[in-house]
Each structure stands twice: as C-alpha cells, then as structure tokens.
C-alpha positions as MATLAB code, in Angstrom:
seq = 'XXXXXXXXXXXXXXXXXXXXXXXXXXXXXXXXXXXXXXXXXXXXXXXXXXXXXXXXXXXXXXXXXXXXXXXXXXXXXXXXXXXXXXXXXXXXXXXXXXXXXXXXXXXXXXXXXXXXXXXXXXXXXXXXXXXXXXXXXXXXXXXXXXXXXXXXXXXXXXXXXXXXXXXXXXXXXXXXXXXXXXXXXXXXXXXXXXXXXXXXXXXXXXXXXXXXXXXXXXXXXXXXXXX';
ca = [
      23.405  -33.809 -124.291;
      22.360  -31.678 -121.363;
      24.723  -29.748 -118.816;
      23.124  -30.708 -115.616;
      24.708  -28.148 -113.023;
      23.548  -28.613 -109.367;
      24.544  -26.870 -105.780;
      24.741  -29.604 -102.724;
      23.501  -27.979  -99.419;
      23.446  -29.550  -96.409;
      20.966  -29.291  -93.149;
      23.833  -28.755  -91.159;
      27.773  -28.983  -90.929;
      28.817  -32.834  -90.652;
      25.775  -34.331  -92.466;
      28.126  -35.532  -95.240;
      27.984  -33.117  -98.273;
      30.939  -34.028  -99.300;
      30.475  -37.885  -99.576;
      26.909  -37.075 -101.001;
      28.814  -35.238 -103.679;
      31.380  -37.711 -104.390;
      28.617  -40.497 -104.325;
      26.936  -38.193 -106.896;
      29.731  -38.063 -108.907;
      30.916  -41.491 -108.909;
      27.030  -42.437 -109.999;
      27.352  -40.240 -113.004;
      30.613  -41.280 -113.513;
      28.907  -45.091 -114.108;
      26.510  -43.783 -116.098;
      29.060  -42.497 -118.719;
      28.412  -38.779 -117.950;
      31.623  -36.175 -117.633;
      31.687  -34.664 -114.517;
      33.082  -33.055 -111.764;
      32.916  -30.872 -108.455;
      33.647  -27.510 -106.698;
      34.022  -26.610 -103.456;
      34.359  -22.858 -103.824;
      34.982  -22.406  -99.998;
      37.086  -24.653  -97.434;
      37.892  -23.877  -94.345;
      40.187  -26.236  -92.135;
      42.759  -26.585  -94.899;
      46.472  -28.010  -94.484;
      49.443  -26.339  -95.150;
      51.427  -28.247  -98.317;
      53.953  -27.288 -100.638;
      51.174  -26.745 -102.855;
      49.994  -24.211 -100.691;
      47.171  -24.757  -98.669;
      44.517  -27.724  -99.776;
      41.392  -28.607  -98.163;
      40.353  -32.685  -97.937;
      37.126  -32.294  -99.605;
      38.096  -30.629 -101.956;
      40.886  -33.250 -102.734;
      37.610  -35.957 -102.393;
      35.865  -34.385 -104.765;
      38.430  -34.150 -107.350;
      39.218  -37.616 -106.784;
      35.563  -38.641 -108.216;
      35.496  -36.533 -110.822;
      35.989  -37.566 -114.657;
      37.281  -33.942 -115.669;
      40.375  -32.661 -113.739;
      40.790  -29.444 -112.954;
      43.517  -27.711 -111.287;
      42.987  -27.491 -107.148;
      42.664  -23.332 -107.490;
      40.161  -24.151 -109.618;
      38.126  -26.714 -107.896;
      39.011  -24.465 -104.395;
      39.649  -20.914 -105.150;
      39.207  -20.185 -101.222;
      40.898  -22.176  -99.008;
      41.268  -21.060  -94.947;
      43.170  -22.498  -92.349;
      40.879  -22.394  -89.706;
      38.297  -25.534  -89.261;
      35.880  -22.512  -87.891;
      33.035  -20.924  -89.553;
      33.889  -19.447  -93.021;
      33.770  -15.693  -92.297;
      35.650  -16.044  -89.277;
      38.616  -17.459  -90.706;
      38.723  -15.715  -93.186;
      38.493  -12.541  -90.544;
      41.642  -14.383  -89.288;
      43.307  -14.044  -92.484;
      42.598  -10.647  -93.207;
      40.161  -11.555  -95.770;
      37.019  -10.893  -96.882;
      34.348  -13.141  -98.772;
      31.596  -11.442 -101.015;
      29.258  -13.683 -102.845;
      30.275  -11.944 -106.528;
      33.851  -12.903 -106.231;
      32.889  -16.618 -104.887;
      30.561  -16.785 -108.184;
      32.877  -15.007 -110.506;
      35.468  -18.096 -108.844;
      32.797  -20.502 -110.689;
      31.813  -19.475 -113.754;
      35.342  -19.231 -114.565;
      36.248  -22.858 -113.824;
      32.366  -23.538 -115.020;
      33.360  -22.306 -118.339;
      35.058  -26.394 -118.451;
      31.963  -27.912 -120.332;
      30.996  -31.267 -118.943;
      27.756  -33.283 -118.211;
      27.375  -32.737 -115.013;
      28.779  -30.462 -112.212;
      28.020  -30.019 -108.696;
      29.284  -26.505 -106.788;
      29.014  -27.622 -102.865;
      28.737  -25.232 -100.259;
      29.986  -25.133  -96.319;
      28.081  -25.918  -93.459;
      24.441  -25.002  -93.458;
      22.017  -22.795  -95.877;
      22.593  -19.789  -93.986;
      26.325  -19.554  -92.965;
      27.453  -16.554  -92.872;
      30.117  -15.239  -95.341;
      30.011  -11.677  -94.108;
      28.048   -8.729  -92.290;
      25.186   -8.714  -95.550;
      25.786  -12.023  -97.267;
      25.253  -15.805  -96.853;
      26.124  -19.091  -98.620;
      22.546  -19.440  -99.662;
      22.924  -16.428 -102.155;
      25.217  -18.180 -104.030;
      23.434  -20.408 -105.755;
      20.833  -17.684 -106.828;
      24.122  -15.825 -108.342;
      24.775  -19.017 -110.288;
      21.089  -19.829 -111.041;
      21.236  -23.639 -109.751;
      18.593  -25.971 -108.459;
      19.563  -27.600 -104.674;
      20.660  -31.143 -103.919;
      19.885  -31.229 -100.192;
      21.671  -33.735  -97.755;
      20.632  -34.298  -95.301;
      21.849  -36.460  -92.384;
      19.707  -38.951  -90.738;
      20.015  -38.209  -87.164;
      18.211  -36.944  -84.126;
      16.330  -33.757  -85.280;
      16.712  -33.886  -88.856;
      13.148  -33.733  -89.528;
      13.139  -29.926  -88.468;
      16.445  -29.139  -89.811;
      15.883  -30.571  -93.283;
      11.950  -28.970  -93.343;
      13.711  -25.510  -91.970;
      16.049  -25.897  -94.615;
      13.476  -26.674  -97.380;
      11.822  -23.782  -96.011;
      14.045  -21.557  -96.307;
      15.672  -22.477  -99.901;
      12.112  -21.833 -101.537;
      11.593  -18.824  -99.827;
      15.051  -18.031 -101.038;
      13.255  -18.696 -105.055;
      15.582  -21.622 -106.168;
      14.687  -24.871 -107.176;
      14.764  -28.463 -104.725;
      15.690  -30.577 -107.657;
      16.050  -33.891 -104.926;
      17.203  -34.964 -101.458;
      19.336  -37.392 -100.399;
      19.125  -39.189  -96.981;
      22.686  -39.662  -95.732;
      22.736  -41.895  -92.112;
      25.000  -40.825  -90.306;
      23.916  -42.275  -86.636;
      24.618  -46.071  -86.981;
      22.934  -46.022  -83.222;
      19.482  -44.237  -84.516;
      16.976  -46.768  -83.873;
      14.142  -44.725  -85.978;
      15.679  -43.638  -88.956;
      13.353  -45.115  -91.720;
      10.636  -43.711  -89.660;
      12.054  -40.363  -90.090;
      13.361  -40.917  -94.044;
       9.288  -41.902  -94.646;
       8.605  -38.129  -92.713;
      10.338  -36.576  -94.943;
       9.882  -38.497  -97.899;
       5.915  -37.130  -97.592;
       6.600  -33.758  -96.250;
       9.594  -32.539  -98.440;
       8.565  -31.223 -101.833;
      11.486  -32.837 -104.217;
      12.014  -36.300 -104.869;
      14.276  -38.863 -102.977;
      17.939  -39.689 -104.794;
      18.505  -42.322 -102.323;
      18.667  -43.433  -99.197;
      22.761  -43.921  -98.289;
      23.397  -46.959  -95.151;
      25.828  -45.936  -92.784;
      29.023  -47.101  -94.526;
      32.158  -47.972  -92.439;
      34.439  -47.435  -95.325;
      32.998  -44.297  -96.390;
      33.343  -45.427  -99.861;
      31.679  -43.145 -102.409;
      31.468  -45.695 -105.188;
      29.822  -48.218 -102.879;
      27.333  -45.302 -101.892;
      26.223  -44.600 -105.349;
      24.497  -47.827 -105.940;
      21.915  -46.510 -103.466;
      21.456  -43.408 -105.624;
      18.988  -42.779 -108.408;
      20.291  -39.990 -110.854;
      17.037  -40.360 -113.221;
      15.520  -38.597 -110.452;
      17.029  -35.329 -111.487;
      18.487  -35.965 -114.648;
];
C-alpha cells in the first residue's frame, strides 16, 4: 500500500488545525490505515516533569495508531502562546526551516499509511528574518490539507491562502470546512463560495461540535478524496 504523507495548513491561527488533523486521523484510523501526526512546532507549551509538552501535540498523538515518543511528534516546543519566532527569540533560540525538516524525516523514517506534519498559525508565519512555515512543506515535498474555518471573512483568507500555496509550487490535495462560528448565519453560503472557487476538492464539511470530539468529526470526512 501507499504512504500518503500530507501537511495541514490553516487560513489562520484558531481555525482548528489541530481537530482537522485528529479528525483526519481518527477517519483513517476507521478505515484500517496506520497513521499518525506531527506537530514540528508548538508554542504555548506547559511545563511537566516531562519537560515541556504542548496540547496539540498531546491531541494528535492521542489519534494516532503508531506511537511515537513526544520529542518525536514535537521536537520544538516554546513556552510562549505568541507567534513562533518570537518565543523562540524569548528562549534564545532560533528556528531555520532545515533543522525543522531534518526534525521530520527523522521521525518520518517510522513507515506508516498515512501521516500528517501540521504547521502553526497561518501559511506565512514567520519562523525567522528569511524563512516562513510555508517553506516547510516544499523541504518535505508534501501536498496541503487546508482548514479552513467557517467564519466571517474566510472566503478571502482561504482564496489568499490558496493563492499563495500555488504560487509557493506545492500541491492543494483537499480542503476541509471546519465551523467554527455556531452564530454565522451564512455559512453554507460561504462553504458553496468556496467549494466553486477553490481548486482542490472538499474532505468535508465539519458542524460546529460542542464536544470537540474528533471521532464524531470524522464521519463528516471523505478520505477517498485524497487517498
């Protein structure tokens, strides 16, 4: 069988990456494929015994059918619940895209069916002076899942964003709609927008779920989409 390897990219910060990812997960999970997910950058990580661990990270290893050890599945984790490259500034560290993909491939070298590598925040955050999260996955050579949250101005930020990752040379394998405003009155009006004007199919269209629970969430996914 196939290694389907896939980076999730948001439209924004808070559009739900994370739950996207574990939705993803859980879906291929269900559909008997070995998985799991990395989150090669946290920032607003707690202080354990452990040393310092990041909740989405933890989510993500949660859904996932293959452990790996947290260092592996977050090999940069910042205190800070700012932007990347400033808490890592804060540290008195420094992120480069070639160590962050070096960070992958090693714990990539794990063979499995499918694996997602999520980034932070938006396409273009910042991880220092030269470099941005959106050269990553053109250092590890892997089509986009894009999430994007359903809420008031999403149609620009997910068509900026589509924009800007084919510009950028990689691949939109899919989308996923994520709502995230229970209040937005309009939001299949703005799903069908985007459904027509972004160039990828649609994974699924996720409710706004009270629970947040990822396993409930994949039933509104369609993995054949991409698979």
């Amino acid at each position: 069988m196939a290694s389907y390897k896939f980076f999730i990219a948001g439209t924004d910060t808070d559009v739900g990456k994370t739950f996207v990812a574990q939705a993803l997960l859980e879906s291929a999970n269900n559909r008997g494929l070995s998985c799991y997910g990395l989150k090669p950058i946290a920032a607003g990580c707690e202080e354990t015994q452990q040393g310092l661990v990041n909740d989405d990270a933890l989510k993500l290893m949660a859904s996932a059918s293959i452990k790996l050890s947290y260092q592996q599945v977050n090999p940069v984790a910042l205190k800070a619940a700012v932007a990347p490259h400033v808490a890592a500034a804060q540290e008195g560290r420094k992120l480069e895209v070639h160590r962050l993909s070096g960070f992958c491939r090693g714990a990539m070298m794990t063979k499995a069916d499918f694996i997602l590598v999520e980034g932070a925040g938006g396409w273009r955050v910042p991880l220092n002076n030269r470099e941005t999260m959106a050269q990553l996955p053109v250092e590890l050579n892997l089509a986009v899942i894009l999430v994007v949250g359903i809420k008031l101005g999403c149609i620009n930020h997910a068509l900026l964003t589509q924009e800007a990752i084919l510009r950028d040379g990689i691949k939109l394998a899919g989308w996923v709609a994520n709502r995230v405003d229970p209040q937005m009155e309009v939001s299949g009006d703005s799903i069908e927008y985007l459904r027509q004007a972004i160039r990828a199919p649609l994974i699924g269209e996720i409710p706004f779920l009270n629970d947040r629970d990822p396993q409930a969430a994949a039933k509104y996914l369609q993995l054949d989409k991409i698979l």
